[in-house]
N, C-alpha and C positions, 0 to 999 in steps of 0.2 A: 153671208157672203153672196155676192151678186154671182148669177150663172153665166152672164153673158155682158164682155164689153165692148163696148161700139165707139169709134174714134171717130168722128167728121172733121175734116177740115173743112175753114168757110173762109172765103176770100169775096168781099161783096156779096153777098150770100142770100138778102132780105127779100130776092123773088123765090126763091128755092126754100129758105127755111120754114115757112109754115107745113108745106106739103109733108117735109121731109119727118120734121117733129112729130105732125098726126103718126105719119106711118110708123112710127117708131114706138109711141107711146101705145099704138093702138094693135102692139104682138100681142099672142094668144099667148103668149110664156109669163104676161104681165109686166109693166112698167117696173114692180117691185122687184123683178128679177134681174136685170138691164141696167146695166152703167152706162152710161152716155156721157163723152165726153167731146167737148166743141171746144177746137182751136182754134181763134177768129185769127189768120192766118194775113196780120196787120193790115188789115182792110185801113181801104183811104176811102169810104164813101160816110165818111164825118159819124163814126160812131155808130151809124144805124144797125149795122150787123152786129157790137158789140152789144147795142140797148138791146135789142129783141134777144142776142140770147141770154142777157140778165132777167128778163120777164118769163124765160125756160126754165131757166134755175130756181128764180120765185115761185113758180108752180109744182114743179117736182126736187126741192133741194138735197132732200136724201138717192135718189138715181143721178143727177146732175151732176158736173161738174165741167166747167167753163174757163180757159184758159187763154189769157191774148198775148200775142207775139208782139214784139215791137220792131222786129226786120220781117220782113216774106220769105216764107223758108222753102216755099211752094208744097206742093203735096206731098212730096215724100217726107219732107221736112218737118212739114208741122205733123203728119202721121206718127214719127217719131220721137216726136218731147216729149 
């Protein structure tokens, strides 16, 4: 059982998401510990925030898990799916 889980919403997201992933993967509690879950939060800039976070997922599948919206539910919204 993960210790710790972590919700982001991404709405256009592909300047902020690298940043955000380092800092995330790079806790002192360990990746292995840490659920990360990303709600591409129906981004309209043509898939790019959804690709980048499938290439998240492809590297850490067991922590990951990646979720996309088909309305914009904004941040409280997609916080809570």
């Amino acid at each position: 059982m993960k210790k710790v889980s972590v919700i982001i919403p991404c709405f256009n997201a592909t300047k902020y998401l690298p940043k955000c992933f380092m800092s995330l993967v790079q806790q002192t509690i360990g990746i292995d510990q840490i659920e990360l879950i990303f709600v591409d939060d129906a981004s309209t800039d043509e898939d790019a925030t959804w690709n980048m976070l499938q290439e998240f997922e492809r590297a850490y599948p067991e922590s990951i898990m990646i979720l996309k919206l088909e309305e914009n539910m904004r941040q409280g919204g997609a916080r809570n799916v």
